[in-house]
N, C-alpha and C positions, 0 to 999 in steps of 0.2 A: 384714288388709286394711282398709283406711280407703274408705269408702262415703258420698258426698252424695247424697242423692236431694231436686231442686228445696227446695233450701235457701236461705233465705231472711232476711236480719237486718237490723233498725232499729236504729238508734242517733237518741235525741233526735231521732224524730221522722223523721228522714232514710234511706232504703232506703240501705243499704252493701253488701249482695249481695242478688243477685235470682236469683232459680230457679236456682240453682249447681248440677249434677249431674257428679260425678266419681267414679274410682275411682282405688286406687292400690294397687297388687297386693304383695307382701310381696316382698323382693330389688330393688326400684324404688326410683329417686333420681328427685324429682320437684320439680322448679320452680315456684314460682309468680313470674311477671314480670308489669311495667302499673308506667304512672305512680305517683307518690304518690296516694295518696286512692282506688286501685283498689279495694281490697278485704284484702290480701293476709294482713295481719295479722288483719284481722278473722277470716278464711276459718281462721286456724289456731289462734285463740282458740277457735271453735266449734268446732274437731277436738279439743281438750283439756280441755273441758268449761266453757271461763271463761264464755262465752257459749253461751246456747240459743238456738237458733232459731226467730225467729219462726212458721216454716210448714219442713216438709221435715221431712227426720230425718238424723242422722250416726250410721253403726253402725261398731264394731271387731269386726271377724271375726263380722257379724252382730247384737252388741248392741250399743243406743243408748245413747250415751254418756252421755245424761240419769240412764239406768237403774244406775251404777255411783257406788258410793262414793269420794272422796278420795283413802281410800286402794286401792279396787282400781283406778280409775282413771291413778294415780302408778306404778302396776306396770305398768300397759300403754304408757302413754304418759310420754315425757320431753319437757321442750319446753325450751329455751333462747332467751333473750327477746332483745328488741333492747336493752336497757340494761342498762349493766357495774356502774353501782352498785349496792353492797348496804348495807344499814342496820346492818349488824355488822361489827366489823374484826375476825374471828378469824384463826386461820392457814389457811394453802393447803388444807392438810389436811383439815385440821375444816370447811373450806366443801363440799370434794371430799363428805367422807363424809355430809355432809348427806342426798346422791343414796341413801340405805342406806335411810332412815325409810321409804318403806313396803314395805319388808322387815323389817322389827321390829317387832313388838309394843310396847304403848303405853310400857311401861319395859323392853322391853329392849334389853342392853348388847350393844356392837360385839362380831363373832366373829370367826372368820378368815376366813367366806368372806365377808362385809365388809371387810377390812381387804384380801384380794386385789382386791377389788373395783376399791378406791379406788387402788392401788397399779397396777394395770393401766390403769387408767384416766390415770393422770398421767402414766404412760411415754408413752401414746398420743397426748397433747396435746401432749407435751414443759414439763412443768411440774413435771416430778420436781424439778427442780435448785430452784427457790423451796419446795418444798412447805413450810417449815415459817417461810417469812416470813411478815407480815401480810399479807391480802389489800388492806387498807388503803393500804399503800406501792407498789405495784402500779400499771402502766402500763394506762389505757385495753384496749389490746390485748394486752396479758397478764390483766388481766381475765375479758374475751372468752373466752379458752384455759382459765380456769380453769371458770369456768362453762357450759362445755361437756364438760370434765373432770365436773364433779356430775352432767350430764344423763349420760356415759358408766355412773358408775359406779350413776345407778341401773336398768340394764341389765334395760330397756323393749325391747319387739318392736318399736317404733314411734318413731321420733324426728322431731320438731318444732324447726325453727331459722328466727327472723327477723334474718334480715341478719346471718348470722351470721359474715360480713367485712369489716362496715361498720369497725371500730375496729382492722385488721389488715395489716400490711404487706404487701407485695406475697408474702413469703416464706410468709409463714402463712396468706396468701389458701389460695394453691394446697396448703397441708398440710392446711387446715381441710377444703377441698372434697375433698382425697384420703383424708384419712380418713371424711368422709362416704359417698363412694363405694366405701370398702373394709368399711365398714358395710353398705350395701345389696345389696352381691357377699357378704357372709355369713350375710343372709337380714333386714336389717331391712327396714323402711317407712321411709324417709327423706324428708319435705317440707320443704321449703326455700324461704322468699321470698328471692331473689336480684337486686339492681340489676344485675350486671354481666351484660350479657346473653351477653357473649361467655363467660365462666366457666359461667354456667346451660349452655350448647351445649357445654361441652367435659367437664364432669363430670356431668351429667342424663341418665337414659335419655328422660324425656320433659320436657315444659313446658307449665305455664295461664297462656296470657296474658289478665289480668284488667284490662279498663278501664269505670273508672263501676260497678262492683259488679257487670259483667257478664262471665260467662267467653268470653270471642270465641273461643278454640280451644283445642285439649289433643293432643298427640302428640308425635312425634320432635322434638326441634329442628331438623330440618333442613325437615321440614312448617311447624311452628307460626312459624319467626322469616323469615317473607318481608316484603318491603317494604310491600306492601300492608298487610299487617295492622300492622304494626308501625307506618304510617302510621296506620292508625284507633285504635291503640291511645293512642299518644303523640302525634299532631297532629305532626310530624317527617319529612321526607325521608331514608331512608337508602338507603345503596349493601348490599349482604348479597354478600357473599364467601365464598369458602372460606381457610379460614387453612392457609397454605404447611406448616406445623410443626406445627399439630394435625390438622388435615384435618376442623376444626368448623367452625359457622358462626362468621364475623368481619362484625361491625355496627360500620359508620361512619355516622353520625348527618353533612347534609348543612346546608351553610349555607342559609341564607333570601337568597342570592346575586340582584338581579333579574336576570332573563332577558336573555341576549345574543339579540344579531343573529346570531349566528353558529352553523353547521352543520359538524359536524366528524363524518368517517369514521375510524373507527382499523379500521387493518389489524394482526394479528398477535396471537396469543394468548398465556397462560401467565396467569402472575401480574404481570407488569411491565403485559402489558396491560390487568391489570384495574382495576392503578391510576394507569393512565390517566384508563383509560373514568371511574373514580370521581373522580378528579381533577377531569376537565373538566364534568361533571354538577354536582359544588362549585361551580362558578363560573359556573353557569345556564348551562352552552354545549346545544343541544341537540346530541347524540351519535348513532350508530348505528355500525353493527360487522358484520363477518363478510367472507371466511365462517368463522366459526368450528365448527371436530370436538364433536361432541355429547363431553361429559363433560369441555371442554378448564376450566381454570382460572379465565379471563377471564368464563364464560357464566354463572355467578350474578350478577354486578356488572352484566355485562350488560341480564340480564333485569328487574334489578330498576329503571335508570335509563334505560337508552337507549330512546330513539323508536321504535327498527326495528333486529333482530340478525337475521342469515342464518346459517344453520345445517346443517349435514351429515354426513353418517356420517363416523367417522375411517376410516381408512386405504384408503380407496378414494378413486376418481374424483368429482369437487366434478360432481355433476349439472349440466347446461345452465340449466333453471330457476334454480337456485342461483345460479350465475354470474351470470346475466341480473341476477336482482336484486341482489345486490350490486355490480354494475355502474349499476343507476341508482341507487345511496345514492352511490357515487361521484361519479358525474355531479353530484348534489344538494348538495354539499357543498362550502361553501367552501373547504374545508383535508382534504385524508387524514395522518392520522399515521401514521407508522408505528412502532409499538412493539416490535414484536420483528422477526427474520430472517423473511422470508418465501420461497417460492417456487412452482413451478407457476400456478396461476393467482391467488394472491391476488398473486405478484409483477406476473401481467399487469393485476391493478385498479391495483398501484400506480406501473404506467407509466401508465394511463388516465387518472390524477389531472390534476387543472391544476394546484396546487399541493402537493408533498408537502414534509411536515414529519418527517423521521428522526432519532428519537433515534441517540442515540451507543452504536455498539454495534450496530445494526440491518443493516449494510452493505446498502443502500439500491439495487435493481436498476436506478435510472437517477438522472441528477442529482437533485440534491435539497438543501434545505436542513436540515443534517448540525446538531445540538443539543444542550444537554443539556436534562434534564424539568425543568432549573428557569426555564430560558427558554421555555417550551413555551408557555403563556397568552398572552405579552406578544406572540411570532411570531405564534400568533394573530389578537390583536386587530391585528394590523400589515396584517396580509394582508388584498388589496384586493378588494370587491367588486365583482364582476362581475354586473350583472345579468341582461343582456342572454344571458350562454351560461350561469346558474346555472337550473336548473327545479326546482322543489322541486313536490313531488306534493303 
């Protein structure tokens, strides 16, 4: 287990983390996310001993890491760095087996359980089939693979990776992170600084989001990556969903759009409606929604951009309150969409409408102007206002 207790680090002068305290339990895949200049690197520099900390302490499985030699150190922890160059051009191989040295004594020579080491190690990465090129001739992102291949084979209870998909195609993103995670499911300590936040939520048991050398929060991804925070973190509007095909969080980062004139009600839930709702929040509309089934699709995107959602148990009766309100966002609104099929009573809000906007697809329970979502904005901004019967609370 990896242990911060208010850890703390300067750099020239500058605080780069401030009272840090975390844990990270052995079998855990753990994220750190935050702008450039968070922390993040630093945070996993001081977990590997490159850096001490100014105040606090970092223990492995109870000892501080200060207290540990090179090479007991290199046995406990691997770390793979954010840069693919290396200063030697040997082969695949001889880079791999490098991860062996502090398993060895100061001269001694490669054995077997080294040599399965490194051989298990490259099937893992998929870098068997180069192993005995230069590392030298080598793509950025095969690089990458190899050098995580060394941190494999020196098969540490603990692995450290920064960015460690920053140089790799879309195909190897998701190998890199599955073999991470198939690490942590075998009992490592796996920390990981991660840009893509959507990746961090879909392979991480948990996530720290670090901004200014501060850790704002530490838990589930589906806790830690809300709009809010993710506003304080990165100064950024996003919509936060749930993704249809992983059932993680999916972050859409939101234009700096100026604010319309315009109020729009979406009726209808799923995933079509949610990107909607995200859609029209893009383009500064202000939004509101419901009534949406607590656990429906649409109500993370919801929550995190619209004005006002109305909410209610699924498979029962939409309570009177319920209704009521959702009947005056209607009323409020210059335009209701409708984004998916409705009926019962969200059908009767969408007879209520003055004006409804029906995508295509939606069969629409009274006339209406029938769409598709790529003319949906421009209907919008078409549609006239009314002042005189529009009340906005």
């Amino acid at each position: 287990m990896i242990r911060l207790e208010d850890v703390s680090v300067e750099l020239g002068g500058t605080t780069v983390l401030e009272e840090v305290s975390m844990d990270v339990e052995a079998g855990r895949f753990l994220a750190l996310v935050g702008p450039n200049g968070a922390g993040k690197t630093t945070l996993l520099r001081t977990c590997n001993g490159v850096l001490s900390p100014d105040a606090g302490t970092v223990t492995l499985d109870g000892t501080p890491v200060e207290s540990l030699s090179a090479r007991a150190l290199g046995r406990e922890v691997a770390t793979v760095p954010q840069g693919t160059e290396l200063a030697f051009d040997f082969d695949v191989r001889d880079v791999v087996a490098m991860g062996r040295t502090p398993h060895r004594s100061r001269f001694g020579t490669v054995d077997a359980e080294d040599r399965e080491a490194v051989d298990a190690a490259l099937e893992r990465t998929d870098t068997a089939r180069f192993a005995d090129r230069s590392v030298g001739a080598l793509s950025g992102g095969e690089r990458q693979r190899v050098i995580i291949a060394r941190a494999l084979a020196q098969a540490t209870p603990v692995l450290l990776l920064d960015e460690p998909t920053a140089s790799l195609d879309i195909n190897h993103q998701v190998r890199t992170l599955s073999l991470a995670r198939e690490l942590a499911d075998d009992g490592k300590t796996v920390v990981a600084a991660i840009h893509d936040l959507e990746l961090a939520a879909r392979f991480c048991d948990e996530v720290a989001l670090l901004s200014d050398g501060h850790l704002l929060a530490t838990g589930p991804p589906a806790e830690v990556l809300t709009a809010d925070r993710l506003e304080a973190a990165f100064d950024v509007r996003t919509a936060v969903s749930t993704d249809p095909v992983t059932g993680t969080r999916a972050v859409t980062p939101l234009s700096d759009a100026p604010p319309s004139d315009r109020r729009v009600h979406v009726l209808g839930g799923g995933h079509r409606a949610a990107r909607v709702i995200g859609r029209l929040a893009d383009a500064g509309i202000e939004v509101t929604a419901g009534v949406l089934p607590t656990g429906d699709a649409a109500l993370a995107t919801a929550g995190s951009v619209a004005r006002e959602v109305v909410v209610a148990p699924p498979f029962e009766a939409i309570p009177a309150d319920r209704r009521a309100a959702a009947a005056d966002l209607v009323d409020a609104a210059d335009a209701t969409v409708l984004a998916a099929p409705v009926d019962g009573p969200n059908a009767a809000l969408a007879d209520r409408s003055q004006t409804l906007l029906a995508l295509e697809g939606t069969d629409p329970p009274r006339d209406a102007t029938v769409l598709p979502s790529s003319d949906l904005l421009a209907a919008i901004e078409s549609t006239p206002r009314d002042d005189a019967t529009v009340t906005r609370p």
